[in-house]
N, C-alpha and C positions, 0 to 999 in steps of 0.2 A: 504494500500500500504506500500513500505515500502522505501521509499525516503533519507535514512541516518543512518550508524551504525556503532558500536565500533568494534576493535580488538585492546583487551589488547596482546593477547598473542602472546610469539614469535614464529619463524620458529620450533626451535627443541621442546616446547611444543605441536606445531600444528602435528610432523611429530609423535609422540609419541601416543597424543589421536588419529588420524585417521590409524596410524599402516601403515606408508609410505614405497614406495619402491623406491631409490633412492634420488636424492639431491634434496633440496626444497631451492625456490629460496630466495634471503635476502629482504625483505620491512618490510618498517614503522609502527610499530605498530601505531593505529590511534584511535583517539574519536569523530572524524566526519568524517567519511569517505562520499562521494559525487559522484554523478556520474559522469561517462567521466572521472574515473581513470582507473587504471590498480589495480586489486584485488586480491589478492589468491583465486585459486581454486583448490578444490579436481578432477580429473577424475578417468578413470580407464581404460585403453585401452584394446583390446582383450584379447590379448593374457600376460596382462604384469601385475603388479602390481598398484596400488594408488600411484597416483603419483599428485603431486602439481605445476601449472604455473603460473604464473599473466596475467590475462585477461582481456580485456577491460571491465568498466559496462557500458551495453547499448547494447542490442544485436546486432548485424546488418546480416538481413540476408542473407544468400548466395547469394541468387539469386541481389538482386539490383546492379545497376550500382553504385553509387555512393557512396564511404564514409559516406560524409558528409548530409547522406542522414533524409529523414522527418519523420521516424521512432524512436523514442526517448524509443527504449524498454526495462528501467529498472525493469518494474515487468511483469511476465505473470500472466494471472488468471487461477488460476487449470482448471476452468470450461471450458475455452477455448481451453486448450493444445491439443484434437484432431480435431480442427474446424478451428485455423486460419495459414493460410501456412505457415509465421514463423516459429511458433513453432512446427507443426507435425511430421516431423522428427527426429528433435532436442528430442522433448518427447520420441519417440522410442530408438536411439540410444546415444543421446548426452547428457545423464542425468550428474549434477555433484552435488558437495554440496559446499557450501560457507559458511569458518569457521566465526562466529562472538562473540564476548562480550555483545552485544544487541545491543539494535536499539532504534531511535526517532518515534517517533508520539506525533501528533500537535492537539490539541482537541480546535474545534469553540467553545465559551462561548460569553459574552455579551461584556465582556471586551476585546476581541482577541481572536489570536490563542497562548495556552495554551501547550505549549511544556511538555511529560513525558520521562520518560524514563525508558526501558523497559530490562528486563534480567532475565537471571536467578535464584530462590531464594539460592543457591548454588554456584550462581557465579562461574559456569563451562561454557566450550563453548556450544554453539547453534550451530548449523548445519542447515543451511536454504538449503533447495531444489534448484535446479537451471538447468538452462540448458544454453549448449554453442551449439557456434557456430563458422564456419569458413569465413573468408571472403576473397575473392583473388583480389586483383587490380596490383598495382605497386608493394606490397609487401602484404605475409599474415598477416590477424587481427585475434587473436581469440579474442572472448566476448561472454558476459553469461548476464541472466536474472537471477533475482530473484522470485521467484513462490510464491505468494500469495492467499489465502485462506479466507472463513469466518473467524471474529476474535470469538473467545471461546466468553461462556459468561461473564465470568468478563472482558475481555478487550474491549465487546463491547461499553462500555460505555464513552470509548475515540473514539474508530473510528471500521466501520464496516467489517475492514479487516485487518490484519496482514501476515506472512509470514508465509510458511508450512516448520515447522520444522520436521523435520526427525532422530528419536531416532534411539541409537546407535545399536540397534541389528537389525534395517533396510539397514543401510550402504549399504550390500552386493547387498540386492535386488534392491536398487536404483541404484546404479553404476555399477551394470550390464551390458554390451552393448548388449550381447544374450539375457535378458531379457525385451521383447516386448508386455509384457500382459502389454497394458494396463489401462485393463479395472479392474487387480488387482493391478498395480501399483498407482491408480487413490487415492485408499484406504489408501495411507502412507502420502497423500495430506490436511488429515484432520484440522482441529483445534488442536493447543496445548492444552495439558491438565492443566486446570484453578490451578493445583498445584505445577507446575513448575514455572512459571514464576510470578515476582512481577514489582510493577510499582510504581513510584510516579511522584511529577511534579518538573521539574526542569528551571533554571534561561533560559530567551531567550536570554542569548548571544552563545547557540548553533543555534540561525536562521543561525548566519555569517560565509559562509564556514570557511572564515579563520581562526577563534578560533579553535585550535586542542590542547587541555591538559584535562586532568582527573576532573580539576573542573568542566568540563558540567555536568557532571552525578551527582552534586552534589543536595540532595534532598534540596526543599523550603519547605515551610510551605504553 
């Protein structure tokens, strides 16, 4: 899963790497990002260009009465994206990408759970899969999930799932809205490739939302 992740980078690096069209909005670069905020996201409307909102994390989906409702959906599983109504449309038409710096994961051992942390060996941005959604009550919500996959083989060895990153010459085909295959979009869902990304373990005072500075990421022994 993928429960907590960094954004070093700012608005004009973000609108640069994804090739934006128009004004992207100002938030907080972050090193614990948490769910039940408001996040950057990439979309891509019909007829328009990439474009970037802040979106709830937590999807909620159209159909429910309720806000505040019992559906807590900050990861989808690729494997379910055409099987549970949530998500099935949203997979057709509402694909987006969710810029990141990396992400935590928590590995069970004898002694606790074992915080790493996980990113790029390059230290560029991630592009995690995602899908939004809209919600209409007293006023509109949008919010997104983030899409998780098997973890590769090297990161199986802290947990057996991670998030599906989507490399940059897929962009196009993910943020599609015309684009409805998907039974070939299913394919860009994969495991990361075990040569991009590195890990180690880092101190647990990233359990506490409220710690947010650059020393979480810092490696232990």
């Amino acid at each position: 899963m993928c429960g907590r992740y960094t954004l070093a980078a700012g608005p004009e690096y973000i609108a640069d790497y994804f090739h934006l069209d128009g004004p992207i909005p100002d938030f907080q670069t972050s090193w614990n990002i948490t769910p039940g905020g408001d996040v950057p996201v990439i979309c891509q409307a019909p007829d328009d260009g990439r474009t970037c909102s802040l979106m709830h994390w937590g999807l909620i989906p159209h159909w429910t009465k309720e806000r505040n409702t019992k559906y807590k959906m900050i990861n989808a599983k690729a494997e379910t994206l055409t099987i549970r109504p949530a998500y099935r449309e949203a997979y057709k038409h509402r694909r987006c990408l969710i810029p990141a710096s990396g992400f935590y994961e928590w590995h069970a051992d004898p002694q606790g759970k074992q915080p790493y942390y996980i990113h790029s060996k390059n230290d560029g941005l991630l592009a995690f899969a995602g899908l939004w959604e809209y919600w209409e009550g007293a006023h509109i919500i949008n919010s997104c999930t983030i899409i998780t996959t098997q973890a590769n083989s090297l990161f199986q060895s802290i947990h057996d799932r991670m998030p599906a990153i989507i490399n940059k010459e897929n962009f196009d085909s993910w943020l599609n809205p015309y684009n409805t295959d998907t039974i070939e979009l299913i394919k860009l869902l994969g495991p990361c490739d075990i040569n991009r990304l590195d890990f180690y373990r880092i101190s647990t005072a990233v359990n506490n939302p409220a710690h947010d500075n650059q020393s979480l990421t810092d490696r232990i022994e």
